[in-house]
Phi, psi and omega in degrees: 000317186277333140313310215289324168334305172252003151311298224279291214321311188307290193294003151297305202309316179321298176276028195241314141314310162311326181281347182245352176274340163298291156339286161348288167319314178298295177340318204254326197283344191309304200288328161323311161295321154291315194298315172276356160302323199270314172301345161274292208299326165305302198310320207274309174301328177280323166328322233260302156317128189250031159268165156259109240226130190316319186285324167293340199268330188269002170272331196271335166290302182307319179292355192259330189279306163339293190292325173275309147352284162350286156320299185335296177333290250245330146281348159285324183304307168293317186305310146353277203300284216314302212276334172313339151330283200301306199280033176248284178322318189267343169262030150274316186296310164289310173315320177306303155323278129009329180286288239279331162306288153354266182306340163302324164285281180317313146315291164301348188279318196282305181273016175257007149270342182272324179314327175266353206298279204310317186291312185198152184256150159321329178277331153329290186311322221263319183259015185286337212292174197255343195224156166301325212273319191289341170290326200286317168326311176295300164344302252244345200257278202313337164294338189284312155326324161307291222271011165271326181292288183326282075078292206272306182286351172242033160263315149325310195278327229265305173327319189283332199263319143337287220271293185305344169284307193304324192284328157316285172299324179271341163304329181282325185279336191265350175268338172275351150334282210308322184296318144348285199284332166254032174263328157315324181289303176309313185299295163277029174263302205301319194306308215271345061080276213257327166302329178294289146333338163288277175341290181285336169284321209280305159287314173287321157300305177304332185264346158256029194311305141019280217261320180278007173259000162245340169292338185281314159315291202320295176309334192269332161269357181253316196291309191272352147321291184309303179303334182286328189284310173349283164311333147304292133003259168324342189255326171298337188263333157272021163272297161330320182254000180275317170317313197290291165353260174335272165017267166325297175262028182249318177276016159229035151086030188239134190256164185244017157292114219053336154333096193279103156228161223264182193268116162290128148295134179274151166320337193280307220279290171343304140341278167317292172308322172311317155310294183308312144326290172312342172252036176299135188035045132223045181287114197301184164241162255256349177223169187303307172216122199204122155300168191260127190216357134180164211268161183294154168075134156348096170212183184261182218273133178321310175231359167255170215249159214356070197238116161240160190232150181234101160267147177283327178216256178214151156287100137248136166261107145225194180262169222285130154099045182266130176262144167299135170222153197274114181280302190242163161259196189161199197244119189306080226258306170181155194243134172189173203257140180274117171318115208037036166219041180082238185220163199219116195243123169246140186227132153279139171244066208051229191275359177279159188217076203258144223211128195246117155233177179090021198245160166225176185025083194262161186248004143239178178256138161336103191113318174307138168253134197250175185248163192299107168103002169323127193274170195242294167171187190277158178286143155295176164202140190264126185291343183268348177224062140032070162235153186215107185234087183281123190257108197217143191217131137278140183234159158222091183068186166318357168253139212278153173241166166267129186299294203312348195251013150269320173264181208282178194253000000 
């Protein structure tokens, strides 16, 4: 009995640990679910073009990685619950055991009390004793005994009542197993489904290669546009603080003459970048809601075939009349319109630069300071491929960053 105790003791922790890693699991497949709910209602919107369009294939690559995840989820998951089964299955089995030991013991006790009932009475037994001390002892033994026979008999019931929760949660478990496996089965239906469809999007792009390789040109001369006023930017404001510098040390008798100095931060500014670090992959994101439809850096083109692309920062598709917001705050450095890309919002953070194209009806000015979450302006949406495309980067100072290892996941 006192193993099996402590046996039980372990496996609560055991299942009290297993039980918050479950959680965990539903939490992450929940918000997994939301994401392909919102990346299907993009799809359903790209549909509505009936070309075949660069934005349906990276939304339908994003609903397949989602979908596969997703599946994973649902397999770690069943495996949790599997296992909580088995140590449920075994302490119904032990308890059980354990019952039929119990009443068994509580049985021979009751019937070696009536067999003797007849033989010596208690009181008999109590005066018999040869010494006070040896009656009181016997009292103190009939007492114990009551109150052990008591004792045996609400352990028994509490096993039993026990046995019936316990056997009730595993009855439960083996049925959210079973709804699990086949929401998994659906799930990988829809996957080979939407893969297929990739596969047929995929093709129908490769056979216009042509013609989506002068919009990437196109787009790649819009990219470079931005990075130079970026970079314009940046050399004016290390002009400026270098001006400040030379300043500084001319009113303090010091000479700048050959001394290369690098760009100063007002304390605000010093501040500000000390904020913006600290909230590294935790940043908002930059729409309410959006998927990621490409990625930061030099890698090759999602569907043409040897084609690489250099993004400066990240594609999120979201939908059409979706608005840009300020992941931190900080100063509005500069607003200005991209040759066939719309209107382009630079924002400071200290040496940090977070950077919006592609907006229309924008809602700030130069200069301006804005707040975490700030609305900017509206995303444009391109009519010809039914798209809502925010293009958003970060820099530190002239070095370019991945949005991804900042904002939250």
């Amino acid at each position: 009995m006192r193993s099996f105790l402590l046996l039980s003791v372990f496996l609560l922790f055991t299942l009290l640990a297993n039980s918050q890693s479950l959680n965990e699991l539903r939490k992450k497949k929940q918000k997994t679910n939301e994401q392909i709910k919102y990346t299907t209602r993009l799809l359903e919107e790209a549909k509505k073009n009936e070309k075949q369009t660069l934005t349906k294939y990276k939304i339908l690559n994003s609903q397949i990685e989602l979908r596969t995840n997703l599946i994973s989820n649902i397999n770690s998951e069943v495996e949790v619950l599997g296992g909580f089964i088995d140590q449920n299955a075994w302490l119904v089995s032990s308890l059980n055991s354990d019952l039929e030991s119990l009443k068994k013991e509580y049985a021979n006790m009751i019937l070696f009390a009536q067999k003797n009932q007849t033989s010596y009475s208690k009181l008999l037994f109590v005066l018999s004793s040869n010494s006070f001390n040896q009656a009181y002892k016997r009292l103190m033994y009939l007492r114990q005994y009551t109150e052990y026979r008591k004792k045996q008999a609400e352990l028994i019931e509490w096993i039993r009542d026990l046995i019936q929760v316990k056997v009730k949660v595993l009855q439960n478990q083996r049925t959210e197993k079973e709804t699990l496996m086949q929401a998994k089965k659906r799930e990988a239906d829809q996957l080979a489904h939407e893969k297929k469809q990739q596969g047929q999007a995929l093709t129908s792009i490769q056979q216009k290669q042509k013609e989506f390789e002068r919009k990437l040109r196109e787009q790649q001369q819009i990219e470079a546009q931005l990075s130079n006023q970026i970079q314009r930017i940046i050399e004016e404001e290390v002009r400026k603080a270098r001006l400040r510098a030379e300043a500084k040390a001319k009113k303090a008798g010091k000479p700048t003459t050959g001394k290369t100095i690098s760009y100063e931060m007002t304390p605000e500014e010093k501040l500000a970048s000390s904020n913006f670090e600290q909230n590294k992959r935790r940043l908002p994101w930059p729409v309410e809601r959006g998927v990621i439809t490409d990625h930061f850096g030099v890698h090759e083109h999602a569907a043409l075939k040897n084609i690489q692309v250099r993004n400066n920062g990240i594609d999120i598709s979201t939908v059409q009349g979706s608005k840009a917001r300020a992941v931190f705050a900080g100063e509005v450095s500069k607003v200005f319109v991209v040759s066939g890309g719309n209107y382009a919002v630079i924002i400071r953070h200290g040496k940090y630069l977070t950077v919006y194209s592609n907006l229309v009806n924008v809602q700030v000015n130069q200069g301006a300071k804005v707040s975490i979450k700030q609305v900017i302006g509206t995303i444009g949406y391109d009519s010809d491929d039914n798209k809502t495309v925010l293009k958003f980067q970060i820099w530190k100072e002239n070095a370019k960053q991945d949005p991804e290892d900042w904002i939250s996941k």
